[in-house]
C-alpha positions in Angstrom: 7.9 2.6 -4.9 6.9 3.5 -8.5 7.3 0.9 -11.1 8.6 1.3 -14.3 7.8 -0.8 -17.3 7.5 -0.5 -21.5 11.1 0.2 -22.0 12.6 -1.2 -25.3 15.4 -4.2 -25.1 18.6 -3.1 -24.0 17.2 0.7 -23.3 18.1 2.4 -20.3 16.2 4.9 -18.3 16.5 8.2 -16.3 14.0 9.7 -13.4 13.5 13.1 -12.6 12.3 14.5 -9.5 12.2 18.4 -10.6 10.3 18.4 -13.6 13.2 17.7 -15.6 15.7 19.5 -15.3 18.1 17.2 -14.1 18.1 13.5 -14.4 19.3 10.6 -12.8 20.0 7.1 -14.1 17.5 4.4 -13.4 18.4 1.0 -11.9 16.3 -2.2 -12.2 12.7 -1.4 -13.0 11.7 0.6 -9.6 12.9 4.0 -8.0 11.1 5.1 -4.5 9.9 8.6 -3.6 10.6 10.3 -0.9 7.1 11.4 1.4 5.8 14.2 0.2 3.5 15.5 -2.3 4.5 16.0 -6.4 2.6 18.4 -8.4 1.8 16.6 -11.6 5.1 17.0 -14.2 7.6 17.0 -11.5 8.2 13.3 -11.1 9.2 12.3 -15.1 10.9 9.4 -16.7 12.6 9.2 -19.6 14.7 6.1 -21.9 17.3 6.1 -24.3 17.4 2.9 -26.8 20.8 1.1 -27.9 21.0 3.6 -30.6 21.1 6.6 -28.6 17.6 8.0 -29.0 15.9 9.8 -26.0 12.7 9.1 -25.7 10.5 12.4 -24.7 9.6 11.9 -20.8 6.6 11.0 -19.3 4.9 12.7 -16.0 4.1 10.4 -13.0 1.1 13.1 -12.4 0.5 14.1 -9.3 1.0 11.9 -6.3 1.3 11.8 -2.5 3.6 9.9 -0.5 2.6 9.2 2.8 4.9 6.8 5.0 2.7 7.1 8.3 1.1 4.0 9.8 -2.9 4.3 9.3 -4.6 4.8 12.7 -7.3 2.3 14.3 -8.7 0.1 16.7 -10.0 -3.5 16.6 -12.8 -4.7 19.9 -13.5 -8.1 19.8 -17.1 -10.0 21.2 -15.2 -13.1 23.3 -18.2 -13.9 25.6 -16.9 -11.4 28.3 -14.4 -14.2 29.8 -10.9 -12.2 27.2 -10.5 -15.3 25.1 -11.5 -16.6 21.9 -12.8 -20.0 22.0 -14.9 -22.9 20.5 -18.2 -22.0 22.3 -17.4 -18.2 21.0 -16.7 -18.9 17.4 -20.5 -19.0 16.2 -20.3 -15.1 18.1 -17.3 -13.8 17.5 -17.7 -10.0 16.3 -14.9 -7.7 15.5 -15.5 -4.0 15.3 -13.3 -1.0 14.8 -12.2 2.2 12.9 -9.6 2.9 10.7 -8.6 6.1 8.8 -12.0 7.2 6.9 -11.6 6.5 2.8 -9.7 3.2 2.9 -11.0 -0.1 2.2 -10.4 -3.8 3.0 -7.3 -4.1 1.0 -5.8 -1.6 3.8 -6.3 -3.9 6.6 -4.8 -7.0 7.9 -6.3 -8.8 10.8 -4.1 -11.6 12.2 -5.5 -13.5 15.1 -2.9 -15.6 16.9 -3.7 -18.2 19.5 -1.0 -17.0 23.1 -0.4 -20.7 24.1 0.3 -21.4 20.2 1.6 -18.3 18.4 2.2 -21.2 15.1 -1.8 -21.1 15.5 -2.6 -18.0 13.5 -5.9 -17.3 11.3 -5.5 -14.4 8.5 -9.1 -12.6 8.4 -10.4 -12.7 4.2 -10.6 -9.1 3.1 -13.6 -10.2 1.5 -14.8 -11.3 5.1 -14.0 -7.2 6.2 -16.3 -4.3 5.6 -15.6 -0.5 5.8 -17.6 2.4 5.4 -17.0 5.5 3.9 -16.0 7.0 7.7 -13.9 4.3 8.2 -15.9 1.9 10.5 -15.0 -1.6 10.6 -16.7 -4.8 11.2 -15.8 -8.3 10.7 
């Protein structure tokens, strides 16, 4: 979803998905891409104020859109007995992988008690490193 912003009061605005040759009108202040890549200049938005004046367009650049789930795995350290527990919590390790070149801010890690689901803990990002390759610990 690609936000658009710095329009003037009461202008509207136009998107264009083949490098401007044709437009389409702009509702609200987002518009969403398709997946897919977009060489840079292909993606451009353009306003026209109250008065009629167009406003020349401006390229997006080039982007990639990619819709697929990131792949990984998460092993926990529960003192070999398969639950999380009070005696545990001082040991508790979590290790995994996830796609190499994201960081923290691509992860959630939600740990929900089974006899409780209401009992839920939200892992920090700050609290989750990641390498370059995309190793994980907690």
């Amino acid at each position: 979803e690609v936000t658009v912003s710095g329009l003037e009061t009461d202008a509207t605005w136009e998107v264009s998905l083949d490098g401007g040759t044709s437009w389409d009108a702009g509702t609200g202040t987002t518009f969403t891409l398709d997946e897919g890549s977009y060489a840079d200049g292909v993606v451009q938005i353009r306003q026209t104020d109250v008065a009629g004046n167009v406003s020349d367009a401006v390229n997006l650049g080039a982007v990639t859109v990619d819709t697929t789930d990131p792949t990984g795995s998460i092993a926990f350290v529960d003192g070999a007995d398969g639950f999380l527990n009070v005696d545990d919590i001082t040991a508790v390790a979590l290790s995994g992988s996830i796609e190499a070149g994201l960081d923290s801010s691509n992860v959630v890690i939600t740990i929900t008690d089974s006899a409780d689901p209401a009992n839920e803990i939200t892992v920090a990002t700050t609290d989750i490193t990641i390498d370059g390759a995309g190793n994980l610990s907690v």
